[in-house]
C-alpha positions as CSV (number, residue, x, y, z in Angstrom):
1,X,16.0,21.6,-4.9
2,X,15.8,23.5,-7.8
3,X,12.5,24.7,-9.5
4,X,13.4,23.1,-12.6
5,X,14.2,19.6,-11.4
6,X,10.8,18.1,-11.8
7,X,10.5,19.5,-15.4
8,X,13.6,17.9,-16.0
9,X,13.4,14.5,-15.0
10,X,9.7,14.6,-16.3
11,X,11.5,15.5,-19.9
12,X,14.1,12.7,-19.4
13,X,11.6,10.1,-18.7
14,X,9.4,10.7,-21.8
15,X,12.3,11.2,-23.9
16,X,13.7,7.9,-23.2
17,X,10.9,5.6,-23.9
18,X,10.7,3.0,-26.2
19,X,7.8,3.2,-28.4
20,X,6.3,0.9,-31.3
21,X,7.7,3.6,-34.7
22,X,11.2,4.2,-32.6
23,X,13.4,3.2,-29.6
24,X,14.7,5.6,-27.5
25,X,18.0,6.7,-28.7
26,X,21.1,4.6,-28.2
27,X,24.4,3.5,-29.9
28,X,24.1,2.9,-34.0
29,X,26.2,-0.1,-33.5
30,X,28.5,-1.9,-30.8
31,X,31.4,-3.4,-30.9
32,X,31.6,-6.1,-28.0
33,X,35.8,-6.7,-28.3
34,X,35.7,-3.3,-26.9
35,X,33.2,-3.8,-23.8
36,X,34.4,-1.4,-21.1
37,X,35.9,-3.2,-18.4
38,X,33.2,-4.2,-16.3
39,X,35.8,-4.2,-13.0
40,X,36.8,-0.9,-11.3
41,X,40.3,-1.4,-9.6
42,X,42.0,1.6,-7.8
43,X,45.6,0.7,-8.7
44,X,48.1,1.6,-5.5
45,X,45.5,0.5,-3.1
46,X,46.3,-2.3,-0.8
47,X,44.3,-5.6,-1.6
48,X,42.6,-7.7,0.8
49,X,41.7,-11.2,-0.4
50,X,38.5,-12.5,1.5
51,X,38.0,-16.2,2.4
52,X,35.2,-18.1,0.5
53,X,32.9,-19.1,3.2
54,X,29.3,-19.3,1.5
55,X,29.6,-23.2,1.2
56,X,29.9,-23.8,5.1
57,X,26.4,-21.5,5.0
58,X,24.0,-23.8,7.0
59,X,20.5,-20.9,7.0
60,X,17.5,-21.8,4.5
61,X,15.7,-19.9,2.5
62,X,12.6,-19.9,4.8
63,X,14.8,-18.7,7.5
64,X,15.2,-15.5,6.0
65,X,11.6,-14.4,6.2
66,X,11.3,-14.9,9.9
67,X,12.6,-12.5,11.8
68,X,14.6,-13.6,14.4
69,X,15.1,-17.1,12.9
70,X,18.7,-16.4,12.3
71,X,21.6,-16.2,15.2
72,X,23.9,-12.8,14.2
73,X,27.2,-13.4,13.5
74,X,29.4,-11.0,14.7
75,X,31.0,-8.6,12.4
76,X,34.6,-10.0,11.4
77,X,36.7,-9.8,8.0
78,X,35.2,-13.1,7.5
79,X,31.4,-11.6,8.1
80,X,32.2,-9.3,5.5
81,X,33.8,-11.4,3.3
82,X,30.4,-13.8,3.0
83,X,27.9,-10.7,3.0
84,X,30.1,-9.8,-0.3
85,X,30.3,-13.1,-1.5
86,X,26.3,-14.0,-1.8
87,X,25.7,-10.2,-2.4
88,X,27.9,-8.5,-5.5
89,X,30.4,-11.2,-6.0
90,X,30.4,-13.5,-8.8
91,X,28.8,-16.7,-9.2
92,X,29.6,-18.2,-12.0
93,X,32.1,-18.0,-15.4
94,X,30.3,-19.3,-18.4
95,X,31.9,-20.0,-22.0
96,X,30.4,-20.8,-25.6
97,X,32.8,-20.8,-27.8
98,X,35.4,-18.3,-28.0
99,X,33.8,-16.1,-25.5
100,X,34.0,-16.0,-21.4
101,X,31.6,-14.2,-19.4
102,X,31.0,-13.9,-15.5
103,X,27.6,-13.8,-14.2
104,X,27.1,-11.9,-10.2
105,X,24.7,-12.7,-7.8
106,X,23.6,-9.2,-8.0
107,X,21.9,-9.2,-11.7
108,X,22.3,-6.2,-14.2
109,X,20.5,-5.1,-17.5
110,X,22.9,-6.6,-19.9
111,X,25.1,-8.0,-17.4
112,X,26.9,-4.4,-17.6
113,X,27.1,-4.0,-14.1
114,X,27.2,-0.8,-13.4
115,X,27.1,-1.1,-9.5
116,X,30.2,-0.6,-7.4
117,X,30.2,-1.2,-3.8
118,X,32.2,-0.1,-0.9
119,X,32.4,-1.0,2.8
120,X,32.9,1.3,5.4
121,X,33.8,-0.1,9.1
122,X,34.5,0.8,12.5
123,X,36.0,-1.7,15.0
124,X,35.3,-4.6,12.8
125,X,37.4,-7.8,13.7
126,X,40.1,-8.2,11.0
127,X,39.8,-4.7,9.2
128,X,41.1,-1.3,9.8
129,X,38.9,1.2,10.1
130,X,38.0,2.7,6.9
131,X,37.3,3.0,3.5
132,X,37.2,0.0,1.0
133,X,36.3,-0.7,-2.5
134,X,34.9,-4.6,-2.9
135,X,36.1,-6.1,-6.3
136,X,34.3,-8.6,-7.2
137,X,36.9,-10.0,-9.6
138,X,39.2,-11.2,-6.8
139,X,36.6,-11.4,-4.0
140,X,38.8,-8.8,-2.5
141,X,38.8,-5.6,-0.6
142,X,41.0,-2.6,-2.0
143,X,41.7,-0.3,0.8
144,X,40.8,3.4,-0.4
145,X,41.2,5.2,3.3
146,X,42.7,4.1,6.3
147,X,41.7,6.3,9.6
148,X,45.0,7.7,11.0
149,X,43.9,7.7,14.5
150,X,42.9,4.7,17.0
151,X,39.2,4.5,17.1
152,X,39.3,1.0,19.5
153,X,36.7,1.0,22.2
154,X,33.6,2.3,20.3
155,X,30.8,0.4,18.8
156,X,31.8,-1.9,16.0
157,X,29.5,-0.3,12.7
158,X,29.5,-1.6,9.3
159,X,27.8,0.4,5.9
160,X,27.6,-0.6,2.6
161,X,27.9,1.9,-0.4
162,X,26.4,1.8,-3.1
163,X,27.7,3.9,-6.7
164,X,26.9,3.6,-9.9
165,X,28.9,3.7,-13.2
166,X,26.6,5.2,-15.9
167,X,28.8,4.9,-19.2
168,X,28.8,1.1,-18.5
169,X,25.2,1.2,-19.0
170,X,25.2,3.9,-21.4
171,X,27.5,2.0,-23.9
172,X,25.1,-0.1,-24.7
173,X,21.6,1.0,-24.0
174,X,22.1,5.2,-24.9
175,X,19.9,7.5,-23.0
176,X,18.0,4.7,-21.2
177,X,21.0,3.8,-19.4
178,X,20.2,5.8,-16.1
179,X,16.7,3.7,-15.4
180,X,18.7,0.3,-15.8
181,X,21.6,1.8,-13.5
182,X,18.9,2.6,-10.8
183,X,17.0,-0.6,-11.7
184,X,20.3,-2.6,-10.8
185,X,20.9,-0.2,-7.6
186,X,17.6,-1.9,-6.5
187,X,18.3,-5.5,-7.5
188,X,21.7,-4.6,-5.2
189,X,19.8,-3.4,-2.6
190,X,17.9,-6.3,-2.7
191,X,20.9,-8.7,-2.5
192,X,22.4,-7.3,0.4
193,X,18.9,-7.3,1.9
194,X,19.2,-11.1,1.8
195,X,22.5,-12.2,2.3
196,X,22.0,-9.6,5.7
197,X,18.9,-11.7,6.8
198,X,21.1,-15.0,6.0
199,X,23.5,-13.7,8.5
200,X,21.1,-12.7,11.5
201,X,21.8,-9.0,10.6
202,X,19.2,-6.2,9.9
203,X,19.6,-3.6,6.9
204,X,18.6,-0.5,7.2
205,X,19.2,2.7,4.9
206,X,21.4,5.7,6.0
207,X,18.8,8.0,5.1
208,X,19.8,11.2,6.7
209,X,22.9,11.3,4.3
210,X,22.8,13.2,1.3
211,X,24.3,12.3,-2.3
212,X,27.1,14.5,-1.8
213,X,27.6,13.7,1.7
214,X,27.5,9.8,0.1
215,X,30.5,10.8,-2.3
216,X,32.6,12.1,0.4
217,X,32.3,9.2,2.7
218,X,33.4,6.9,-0.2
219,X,36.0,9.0,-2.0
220,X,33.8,9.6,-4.9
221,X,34.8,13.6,-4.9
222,X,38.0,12.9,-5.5
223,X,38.7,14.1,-8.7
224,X,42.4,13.5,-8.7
225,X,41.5,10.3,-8.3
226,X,39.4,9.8,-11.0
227,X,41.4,11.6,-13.5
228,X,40.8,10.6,-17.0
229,X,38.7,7.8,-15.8
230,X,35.0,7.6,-15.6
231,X,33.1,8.6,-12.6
232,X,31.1,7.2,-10.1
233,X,27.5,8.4,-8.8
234,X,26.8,8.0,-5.5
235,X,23.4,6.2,-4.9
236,X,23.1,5.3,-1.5
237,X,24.4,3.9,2.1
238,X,23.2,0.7,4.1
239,X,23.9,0.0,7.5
240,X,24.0,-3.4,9.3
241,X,22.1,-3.5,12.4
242,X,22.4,-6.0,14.9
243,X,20.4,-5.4,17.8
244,X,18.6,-2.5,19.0
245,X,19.4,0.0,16.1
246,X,21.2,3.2,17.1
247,X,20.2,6.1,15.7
248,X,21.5,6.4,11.9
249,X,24.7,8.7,11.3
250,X,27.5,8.6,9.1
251,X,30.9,7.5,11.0
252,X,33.2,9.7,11.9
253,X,37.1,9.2,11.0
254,X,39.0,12.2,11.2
255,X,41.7,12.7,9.2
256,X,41.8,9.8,6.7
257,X,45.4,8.5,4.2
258,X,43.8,8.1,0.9
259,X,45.4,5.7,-1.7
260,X,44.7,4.3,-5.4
261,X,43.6,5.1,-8.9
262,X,40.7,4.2,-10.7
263,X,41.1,2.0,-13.7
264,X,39.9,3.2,-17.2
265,X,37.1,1.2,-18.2
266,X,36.7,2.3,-22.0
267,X,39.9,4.1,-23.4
268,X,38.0,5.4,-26.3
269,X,34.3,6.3,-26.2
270,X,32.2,6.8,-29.1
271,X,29.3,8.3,-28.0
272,X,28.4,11.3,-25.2
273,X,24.8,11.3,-23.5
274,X,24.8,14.7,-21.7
275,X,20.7,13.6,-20.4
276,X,22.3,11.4,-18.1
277,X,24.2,13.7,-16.3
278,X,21.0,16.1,-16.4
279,X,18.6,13.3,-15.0
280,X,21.4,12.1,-12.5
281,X,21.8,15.6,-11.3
282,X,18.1,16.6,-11.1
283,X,16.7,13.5,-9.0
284,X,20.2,13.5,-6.2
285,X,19.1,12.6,-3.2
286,X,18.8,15.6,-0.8
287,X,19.2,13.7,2.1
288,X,16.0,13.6,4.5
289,X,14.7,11.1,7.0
290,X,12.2,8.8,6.2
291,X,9.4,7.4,9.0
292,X,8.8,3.8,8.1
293,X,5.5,3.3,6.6
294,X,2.5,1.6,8.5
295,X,3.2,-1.9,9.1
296,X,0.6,-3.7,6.6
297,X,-2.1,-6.5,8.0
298,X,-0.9,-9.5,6.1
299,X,-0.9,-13.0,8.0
300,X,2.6,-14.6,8.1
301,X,4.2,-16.1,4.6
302,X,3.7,-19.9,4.0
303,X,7.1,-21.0,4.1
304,X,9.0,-21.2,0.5
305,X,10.5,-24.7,-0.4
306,X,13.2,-25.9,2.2
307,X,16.7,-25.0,-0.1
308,X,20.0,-23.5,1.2
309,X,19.9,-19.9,0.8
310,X,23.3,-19.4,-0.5
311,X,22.2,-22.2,-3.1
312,X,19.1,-20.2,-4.3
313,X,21.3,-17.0,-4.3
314,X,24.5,-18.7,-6.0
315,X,22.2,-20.6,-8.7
316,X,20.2,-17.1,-9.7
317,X,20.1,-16.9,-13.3
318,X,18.3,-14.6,-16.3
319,X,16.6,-17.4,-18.1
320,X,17.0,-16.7,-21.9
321,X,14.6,-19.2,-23.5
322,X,11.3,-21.0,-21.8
323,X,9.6,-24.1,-22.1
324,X,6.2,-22.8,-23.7
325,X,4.8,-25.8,-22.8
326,X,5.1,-25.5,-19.2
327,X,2.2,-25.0,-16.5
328,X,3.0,-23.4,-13.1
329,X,1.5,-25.2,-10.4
330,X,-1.6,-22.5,-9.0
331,X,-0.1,-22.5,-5.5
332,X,3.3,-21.6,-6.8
333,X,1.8,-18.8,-8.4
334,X,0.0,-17.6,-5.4
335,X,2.7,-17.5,-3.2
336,X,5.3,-16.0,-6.3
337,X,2.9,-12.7,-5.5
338,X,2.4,-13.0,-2.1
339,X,6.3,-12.7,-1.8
340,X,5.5,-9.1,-2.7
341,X,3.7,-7.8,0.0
342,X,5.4,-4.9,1.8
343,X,6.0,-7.6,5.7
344,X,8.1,-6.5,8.0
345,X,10.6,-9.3,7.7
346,X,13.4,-9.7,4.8
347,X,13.6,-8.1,2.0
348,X,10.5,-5.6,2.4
349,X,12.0,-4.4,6.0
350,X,15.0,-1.8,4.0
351,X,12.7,-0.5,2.3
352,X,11.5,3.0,4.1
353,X,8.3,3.7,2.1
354,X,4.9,2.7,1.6
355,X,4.4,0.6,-1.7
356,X,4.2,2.1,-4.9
357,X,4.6,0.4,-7.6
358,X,2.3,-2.5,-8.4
359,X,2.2,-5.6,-10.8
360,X,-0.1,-6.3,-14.0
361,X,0.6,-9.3,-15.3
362,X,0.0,-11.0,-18.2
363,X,-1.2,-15.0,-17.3
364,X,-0.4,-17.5,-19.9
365,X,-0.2,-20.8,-18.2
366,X,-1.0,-21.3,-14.6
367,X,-3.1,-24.4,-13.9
368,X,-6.5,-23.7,-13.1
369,X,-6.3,-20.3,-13.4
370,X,-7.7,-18.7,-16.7
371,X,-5.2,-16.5,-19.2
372,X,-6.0,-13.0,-18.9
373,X,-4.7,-9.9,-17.4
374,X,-4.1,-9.3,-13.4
375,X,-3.7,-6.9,-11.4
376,X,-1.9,-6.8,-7.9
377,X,-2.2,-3.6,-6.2
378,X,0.2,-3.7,-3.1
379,X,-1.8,-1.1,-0.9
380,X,-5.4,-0.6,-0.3
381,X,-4.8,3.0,-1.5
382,X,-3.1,1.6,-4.8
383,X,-6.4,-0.6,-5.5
384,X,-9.0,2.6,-5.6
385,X,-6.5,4.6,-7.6
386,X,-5.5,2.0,-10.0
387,X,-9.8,1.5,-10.8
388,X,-10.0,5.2,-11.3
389,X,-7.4,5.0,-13.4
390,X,-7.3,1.7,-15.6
391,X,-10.0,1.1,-18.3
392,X,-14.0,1.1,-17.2
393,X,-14.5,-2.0,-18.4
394,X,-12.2,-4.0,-16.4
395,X,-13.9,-6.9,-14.4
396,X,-11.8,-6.5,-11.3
397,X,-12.8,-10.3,-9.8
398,X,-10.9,-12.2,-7.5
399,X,-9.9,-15.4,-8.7
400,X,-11.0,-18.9,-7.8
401,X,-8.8,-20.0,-5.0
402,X,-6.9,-16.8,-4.3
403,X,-5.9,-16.4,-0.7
404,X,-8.0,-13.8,0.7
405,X,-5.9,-11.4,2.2
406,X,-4.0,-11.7,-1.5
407,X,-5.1,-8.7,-3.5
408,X,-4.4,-10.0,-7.3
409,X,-7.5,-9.2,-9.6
410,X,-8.6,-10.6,-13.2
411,X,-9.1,-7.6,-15.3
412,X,-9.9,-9.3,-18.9
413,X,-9.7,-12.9,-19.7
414,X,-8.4,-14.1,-22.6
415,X,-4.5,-15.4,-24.2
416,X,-2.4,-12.2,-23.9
417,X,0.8,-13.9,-25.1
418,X,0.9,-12.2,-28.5
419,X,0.4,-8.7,-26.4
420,X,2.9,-9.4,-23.9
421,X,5.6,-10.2,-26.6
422,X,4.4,-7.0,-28.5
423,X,4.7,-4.9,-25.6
424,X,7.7,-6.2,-24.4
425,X,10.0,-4.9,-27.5
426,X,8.8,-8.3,-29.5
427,X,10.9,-10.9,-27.0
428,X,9.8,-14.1,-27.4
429,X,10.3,-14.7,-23.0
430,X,7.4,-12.4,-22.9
431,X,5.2,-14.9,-24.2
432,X,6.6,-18.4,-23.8
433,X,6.7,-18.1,-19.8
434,X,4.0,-18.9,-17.1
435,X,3.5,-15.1,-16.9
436,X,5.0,-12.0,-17.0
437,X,4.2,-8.9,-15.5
438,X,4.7,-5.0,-16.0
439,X,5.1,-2.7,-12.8
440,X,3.1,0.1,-12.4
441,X,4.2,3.2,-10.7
442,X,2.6,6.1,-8.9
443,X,4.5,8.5,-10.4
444,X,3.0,11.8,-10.9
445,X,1.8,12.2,-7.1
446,X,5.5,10.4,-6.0
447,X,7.6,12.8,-7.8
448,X,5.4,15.9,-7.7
449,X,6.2,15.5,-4.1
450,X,9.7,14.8,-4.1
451,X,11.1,14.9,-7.7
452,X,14.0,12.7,-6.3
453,X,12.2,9.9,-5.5
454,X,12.5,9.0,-9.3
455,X,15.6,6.8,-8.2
456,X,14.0,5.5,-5.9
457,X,10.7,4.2,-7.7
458,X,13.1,2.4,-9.8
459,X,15.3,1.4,-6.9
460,X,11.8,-0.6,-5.2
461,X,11.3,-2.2,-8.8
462,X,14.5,-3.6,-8.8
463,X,13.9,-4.9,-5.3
464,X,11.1,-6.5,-6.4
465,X,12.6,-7.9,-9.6
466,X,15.1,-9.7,-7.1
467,X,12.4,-10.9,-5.5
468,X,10.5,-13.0,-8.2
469,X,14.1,-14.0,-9.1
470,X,15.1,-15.8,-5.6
471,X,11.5,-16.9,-5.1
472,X,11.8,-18.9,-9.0
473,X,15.0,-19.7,-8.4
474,X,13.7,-21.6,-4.9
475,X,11.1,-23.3,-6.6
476,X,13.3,-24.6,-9.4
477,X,11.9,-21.6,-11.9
478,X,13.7,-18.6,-13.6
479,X,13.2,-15.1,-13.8
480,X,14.1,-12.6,-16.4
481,X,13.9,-8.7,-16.1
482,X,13.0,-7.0,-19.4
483,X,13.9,-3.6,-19.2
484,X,13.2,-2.9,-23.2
485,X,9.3,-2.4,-23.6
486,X,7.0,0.1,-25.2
487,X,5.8,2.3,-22.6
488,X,2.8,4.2,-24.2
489,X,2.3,0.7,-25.8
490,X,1.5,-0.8,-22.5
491,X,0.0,2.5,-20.8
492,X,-2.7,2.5,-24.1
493,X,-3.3,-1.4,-23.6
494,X,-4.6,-0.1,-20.0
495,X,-6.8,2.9,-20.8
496,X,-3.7,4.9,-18.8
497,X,-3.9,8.5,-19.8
498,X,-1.5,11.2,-18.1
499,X,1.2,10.8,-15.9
500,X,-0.7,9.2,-12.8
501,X,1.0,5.8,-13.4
502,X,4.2,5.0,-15.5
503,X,5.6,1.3,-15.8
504,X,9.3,1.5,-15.1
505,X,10.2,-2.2,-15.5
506,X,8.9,-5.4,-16.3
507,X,9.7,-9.2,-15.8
508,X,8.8,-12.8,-16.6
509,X,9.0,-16.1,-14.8
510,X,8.3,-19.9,-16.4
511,X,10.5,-23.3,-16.5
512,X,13.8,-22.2,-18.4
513,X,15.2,-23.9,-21.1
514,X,19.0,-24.5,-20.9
515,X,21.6,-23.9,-23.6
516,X,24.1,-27.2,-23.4
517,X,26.5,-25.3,-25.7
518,X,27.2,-23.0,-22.6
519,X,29.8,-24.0,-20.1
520,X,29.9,-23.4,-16.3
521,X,32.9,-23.1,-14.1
522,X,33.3,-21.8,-10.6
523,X,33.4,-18.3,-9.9
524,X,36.6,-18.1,-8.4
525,X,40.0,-20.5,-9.1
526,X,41.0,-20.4,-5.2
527,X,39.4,-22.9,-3.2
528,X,37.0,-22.3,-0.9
529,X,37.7,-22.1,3.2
C-alpha cells in the first residue's frame, strides 16, 4: 500500500461533498435518450436461460433470522437460478407514458445499476465448471470460461462476484459516482445475504483474495475483452457455505477456454472523471483475512411480520412521495432499529467486522415517541466515542418504552423536519416520512488503519440501507436511500469537528404514496416454472 493512498482518498472524499453554496461536481446537463445501457452482455458467450422458481419459494421472512430455520437446498442450476432471481434479477417493468423502466431487487442510486455479478462453480448440478456472467435482462447465465479439464469428484463450491461499472454511475452523478457504486456493492451484498439465508445456505466473504486476484478469477483483466468498452472494478467474492465451512480459497481450474465480448454501454461519452480512477485505485482491496468480530450480547429478535420472503424481496421499492400524515406504530419503530444490531444470524453474519457506522435519526412521527433527534450507536465503544464527539449539550436519554438492551438515545427534542429536508439536498421524503436517519461513520481511526476500508464503510451502509428496506417492505412500509445530502451541513448540525466521524449515506422510511399514472408488469415475459 502506497504512502500516498490515505492522502488520496482523504482528498477524494472532501472533494466530493455536497455542501449548502455548491454540489460536488457532476454533468452540466443529461440527456436520458442516451442513458448507457444499463445491461452488460459478452456477445459470443453461450447463454443459459434459468428457470423462474421464486414463486414455488415456501420460507418466511422470520425464517431468515434464525439460524438453522431453513433446510439447504443443494446446489443445482436451479439453486442458482433462484439465488439470482431474488438477488440481482429484476422485479418489476414499470411505464408512465412513453417511458419503460426495470426496477431489481438489488436497489441502485438512480436505478443506474452499476453492479455486475458473476458466478463461479465447481461440481454444481446442471453447470459446467466455470466462469459466468448473470444478466439480469434474460435471467440468464452467459458462460465467460469453461474449465478444460474434468474436475468431477471434488467438493461442489459456489462464489459470487461482485464488479462494478463506474461510468454508469458517473454519467449521472460526476465525481460522487464511486460512493454510490460502493453504496450499491453493499445493498448487493445485502441481497445475496438474504436470498442465501432463504435457501438454508451461509454467506461468507472470500477475504483472503485480493482485487487483482478478484479480476482474474472473473476475466476482468482481460483487456482484449473489453476493448473499446467500459471496464469493470472488481469489488469482491462471496462464497456459499453449507455446512461446516472449509477454509476460504479461490477455486482452482487450470487452463480455462475464454469466450465473449463486452457490450458498449455509452458509445459517446461527454464527460471524463479521472478522481474516480484515483479513489478506485487508492482504496483496492489488498487482500487480508479478517477474524470475525466478537459476537455481541443481544437477546434474540422478536420475529418480523409472518410474509413470504421472496414477496418482501420481490415487492422492494424506493418510495418517491410519503403520506405526511402518517404515524408509525412505536413498536414498529423499535424493532425497524433493532434489525440493525450486528446478530449472528442473516444479514449481519457476512459481514467480517465489528460495527462502525451508526444511525442519527431525525423523528418526525412515531406514536408516543416525541420528535427530536436519536442516536443509535451499534457498539458500546461507538456510544463513548460518539458523546466525546457530538455536541455537549446533547441529553443522551433513553426513551419511554425502549427495549433495554436497544441502545437508541434522544439527543434534542423538537420537529426536525425542516432540518432533515435541508440537510438532505432540500427533498421533500426527508421530511414527510416517519423518520429518516443519517449514518455515522468512524472514519478517521477505520481508514488511518487500513485506508482501503473506505469501500468497505460504504459497503456496511449499503447493507444496512437493505436492511431498513426489507424490514419496511415487511411491515407494509417503504424505504428510500438518499445518497445527495450536505455533509458539513449535517456534521455542523452535530457539533462534529474533524474527521473522527463522516456520514456516508442516509435514508428514510414512512407509508408511501403511490403514483396510479405508473404501470407494473412482470419482470420477465416467460412464464414461471
Amino acid at each position: 500500500m502506497k504512502d500516498t493512498d490515505l492522502q488520496r482518498i482523504l482528498a477524494y472524499h472532501e472533494r466530493t461533498k455536497h455542501r449548502l453554496e455548491r454540489y460536488a461536481a457532476g454533468p452540466e446537463t443529461l440527456d436520458w435518450s442516451a442513458q448507457p445501457d444499463p445491461f452488460r452482455t459478452f456477445e459470443g458467450a453461450d447463454r443459459i436461460l434459468l428457470p423462474l422458481l421464486a414463486d414455488g419459494l415456501d420460507t418466511s421472512f422470520p425464517e431468515l433470522h434464525r439460524p438453522g430455520a431453513v433446510p439447504p437446498r443443494a446446489l443445482t442450476l436451479d439453486s442458482v437460478g433462484l439465488l439470482l432471481e431474488l438477488s440481482l434479477a429484476l422485479s418489476a417493468w414499470k411505464e408512465y407514458g412513453p417511458d419503460r423502466w426495470s426496477l431489481r431487487c438489488n436497489p441502485s442510486s438512480g436505478n443506474l445499476h452499476p453492479t455486475e455479478g458473476y458466478v463461479v462453480c465447481r461440481n454444481v448440478e446442471g453447470l459446467g465448471d466455470g466462469i459466468y456472467h448473470y444478466l439480469s435482462r434474460d435471467h440468464a447465465l452467459e458462460r465467460r470460461a469453461l474449465a478444460a479439464a474434468d474436475t468431477a469428484g471434488g467438493p461442489s463450491r459456489l462464489l459470487i462476484g461482485l464488479s462494478s461499472i463506474h461510468w454508469r454511475e458517473a454519467w449521472k452523478y460526476g465525481e460522487r459516482a464511486f460512493r454510490y457504486c460502493q453504496l450499491d456493492t453493499g445493498h448487493a451484498v445485502g441481497a445475496l445475504r438474504y436470498t442465501a439465508a432463504a435457501l438454508g445456505w451461509g454467506l461468507r466473504r472470500v477475504d483472503m483474495a485480493d482485487a487483482s486476484a478478484i479480476a482474474r478469477l472473473l476475466g476482468l483483466d482481460r483487456a482484449a475483452d473489453f476493448s473499446g468498452a467500459e471496464g469493470e472494478e472488481a469489488e469482491l467474492l462471496l462464497e456459499v457455505v453449507i455446512g461446516p465451512a472449509a477454509p476460504p480459497a479461490l477455486p482452482v481450474f487450470g487452463d480455462l477456454a475464454w469466450a465473449g465480448k463486452a457490450n458498449v454501454l455509452d458509445p459517446h461519452p461527454m464527460y471524463r472523471w479521472p478522481v474516480i480512477d484515483e479513489v478506485a485505485d487508492a482504496s483496492r482491496w489488498p487482500g487480508e483475512e479478517t477474524p470475525p468480530p466478537p459476537e455481541a450480547d443481544y437477546p434474540p429478535r422478536a420475529d418480523p411480520p409472518a410474509v413470504a420472503a421472496a414477496a418482501v424481496i420481490r415487492q422492494r421499492r424506493s418510495a418517491q412521495r410519503f403520506d405526511r400524515r402518517f404515524e408509525l406504530e412505536r413498536a414498529d419503530f423499535y424493532a425497524l432499529l433493532d434489525a440493525l444490531l450486528a446478530r449472528p444470524c442473516a444479514p449481519w453474519d457476512v459481514w467480517n467486522h465489528a460495527p462502525a457506522l451508526h444511525p442519527v435519526l431525525f423523528v418526525h412521527r412515531v406514536t408516543g415517541l416525541a420528535p427530536g433527534l436519536y442516536a443509535l450507536p451499534r457498539s458500546l465503544g461507538a456510544e463513548t466515542k460518539l458523546r466525546a464527539a457530538l455536541r455537549r449539550d446533547f441529553a443522551w436519554t433513553k426513551p419511554a418504552g425502549c427495549p433495554g438492551h436497544l441502545p437508541l438515545f434522544l439527543l434534542a427534542e423538537g420537529g426536525c423536519g425542516p432540518i432533515a429536508r435541508t440537510v438532505d439536498c432540500h427533498q421533500a421524503i426527508a421530511a414527510d416520512s416517519a423518520f429518516a436517519l443519517g449514518m455515522l461513520a468512524e472514519f478517521e481511526d477505520t481508514l488511518s488503519a487500513a485506508p482501503w476500508r473506505y469501500r468497505q464503510l460504504h459497503w456496511e451502509a449499503g447493507l444496512l440501507g437493505q436492511t431498513l428496506y426489507l424490514e419496511a417492505e415487511a411491515r407494509g412500509l417503504r424505504g428510500t436511500g438518499i445518497g445527495c445530502y450536505f455533509d458539513d451541513a449535517f456534521h455542523e448540525l452535530l457539533g462534529l469537528s474533524g474527521k473522527a466521524f463522516q456520514s456516508l449515506y442516509h435514508f428514510t422510511v414512512g407509508k408511501p404514496l403511490s403514483d396510479p399514472r405508473i404501470t407494473t408488469e412482470a419482470p420477465y415475459a416467460r412464464t414461471p416454472a
